[in-house]
C-alpha positions in Angstrom: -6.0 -3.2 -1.0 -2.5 -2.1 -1.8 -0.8 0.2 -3.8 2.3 0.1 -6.2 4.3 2.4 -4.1 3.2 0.3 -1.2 4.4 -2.6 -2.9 7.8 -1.3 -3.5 7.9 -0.1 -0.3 7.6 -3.1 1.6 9.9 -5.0 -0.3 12.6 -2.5 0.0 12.1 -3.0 4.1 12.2 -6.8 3.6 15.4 -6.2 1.3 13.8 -8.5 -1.7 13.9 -8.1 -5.2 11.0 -8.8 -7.5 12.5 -11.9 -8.4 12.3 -13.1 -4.7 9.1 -11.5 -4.4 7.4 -13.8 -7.4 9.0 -16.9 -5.4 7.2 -16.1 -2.4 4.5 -15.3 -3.6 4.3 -18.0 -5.9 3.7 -15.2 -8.9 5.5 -14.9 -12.4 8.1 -11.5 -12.4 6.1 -9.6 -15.0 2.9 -10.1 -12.6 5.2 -8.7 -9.6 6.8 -6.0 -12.4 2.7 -4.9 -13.3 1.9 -4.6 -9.7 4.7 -2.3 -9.0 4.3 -0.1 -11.3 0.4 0.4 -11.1 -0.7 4.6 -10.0 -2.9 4.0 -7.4 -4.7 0.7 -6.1 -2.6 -2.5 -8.0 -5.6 -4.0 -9.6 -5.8 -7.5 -11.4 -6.9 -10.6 -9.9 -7.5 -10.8 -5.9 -6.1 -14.2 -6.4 -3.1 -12.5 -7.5 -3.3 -9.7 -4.9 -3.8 -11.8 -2.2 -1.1 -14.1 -2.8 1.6 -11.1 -3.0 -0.5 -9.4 0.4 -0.1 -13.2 2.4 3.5 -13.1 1.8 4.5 -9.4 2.6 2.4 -10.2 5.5 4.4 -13.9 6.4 7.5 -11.9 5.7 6.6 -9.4 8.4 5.1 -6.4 6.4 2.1 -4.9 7.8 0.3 -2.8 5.1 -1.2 0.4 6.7 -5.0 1.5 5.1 -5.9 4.8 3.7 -8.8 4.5 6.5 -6.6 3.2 9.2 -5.2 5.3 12.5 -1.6 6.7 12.0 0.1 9.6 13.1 -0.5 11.9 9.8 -2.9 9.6 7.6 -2.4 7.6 4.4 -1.5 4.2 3.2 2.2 3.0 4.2 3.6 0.0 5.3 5.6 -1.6 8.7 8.2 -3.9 9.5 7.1 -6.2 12.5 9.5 -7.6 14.3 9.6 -9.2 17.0 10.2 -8.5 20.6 14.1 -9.7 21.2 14.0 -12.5 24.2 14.5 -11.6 27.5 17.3 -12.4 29.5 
């Protein structure tokens, strides 16, 4: 799942505020507000936390695992971008 830090973190990449974020996501702000600010694993509905994952993830977040491979462990998130077009 993801994490409140997570959460903020991949916002600040995308340069959204929570407002933006509830858009997207098609979530109230004080759901957006109660997921950032959860210690730990954001919990609540996976309705909810789906909805917010989907559009990090259609924004171009990739949200990195506690169990996946990284250089030095732990949960974190990426900006994907895309290649640039060659000329």
């Amino acid at each position: 799942m993801i994490t409140g830090c997570q959460l903020r973190a991949a916002r600040a990449l995308l340069n959204l505020d929570r407002r933006s974020l509830a858009e997207l996501s098609g979530l109230s702000l004080p759901t957006i507000q109660r997921m950032e600010s959860a210690e730990g694993v954001v919990g609540g509905s996976v309705e909810s936390l789906m909805k917010v994952i989907n559009a990090l993830e259609s924004a171009g977040i990739k949200l990195i695992g506690a169990d996946e491979a990284s250089a030095s462990g732990g949960r974190g998130v990426r900006l994907i971008q895309p290649d640039p077009p060659e000329q």
